[in-house]
N, C-alpha and C positions, 0 to 999 in steps of 0.2 A: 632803434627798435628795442622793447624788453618782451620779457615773457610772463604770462601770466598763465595758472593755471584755473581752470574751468569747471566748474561742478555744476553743469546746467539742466534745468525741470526738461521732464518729460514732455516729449515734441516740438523742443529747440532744432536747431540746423547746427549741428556739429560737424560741418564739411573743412572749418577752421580750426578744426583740433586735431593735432596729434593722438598716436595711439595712446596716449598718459594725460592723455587732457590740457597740454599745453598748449600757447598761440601765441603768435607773436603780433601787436598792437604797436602802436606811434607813440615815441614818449610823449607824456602828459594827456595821454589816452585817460576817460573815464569809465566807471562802469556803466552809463549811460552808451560809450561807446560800443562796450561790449554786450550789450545786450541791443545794438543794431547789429551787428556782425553774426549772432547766434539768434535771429530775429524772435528774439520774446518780445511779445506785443505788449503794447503799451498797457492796456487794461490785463494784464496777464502778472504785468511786473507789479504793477499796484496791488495785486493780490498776495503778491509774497515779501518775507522778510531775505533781504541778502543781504551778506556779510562778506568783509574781506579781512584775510587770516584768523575768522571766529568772532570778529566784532561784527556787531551792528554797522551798516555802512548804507549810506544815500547814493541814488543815483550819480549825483554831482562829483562823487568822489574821486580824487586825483589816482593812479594805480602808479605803482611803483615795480619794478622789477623783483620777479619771485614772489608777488602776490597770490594767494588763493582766493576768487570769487566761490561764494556757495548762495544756496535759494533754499530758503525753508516756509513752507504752508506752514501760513501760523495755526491752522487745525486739520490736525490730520486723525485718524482712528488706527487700529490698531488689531 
């Protein structure tokens, strides 16, 4: 197991998160995985940009222990 921590959009299921946003996933877990676990829908994900530890990051992406996932609207107001 590792841990990753979490920064997930508004009306995700954060019932796998610790109170600091952390979870514990299967090594060689994806973010594809974690975004079934915290069920962002599929047309939900295609809407945003995520990123692991501040990079640009694909679904497909392998997660590593002590990774941060985030989700940024590529347009937001202000």
């Amino acid at each position: 197991m590792i841990r990753v921590k979490v920064f997930p959009p508004y009306g995700c299921d954060r019932s796998a998160l610790d109170e600091r946003s952390w979870m514990e996933v299967e090594e060689g877990s994806t973010v594809w995985d974690v975004l079934k676990i915290i069920r962002l829908s599929p047309l939900k994900a295609k809407l945003l940009l995520m990123s692991v530890n501040g990079e640009r990051a694909s679904p497909s992406q392998k997660l590593k222990d002590g990774d941060v996932i985030g989700f940024i609207a590529p347009v937001s107001g202000g």
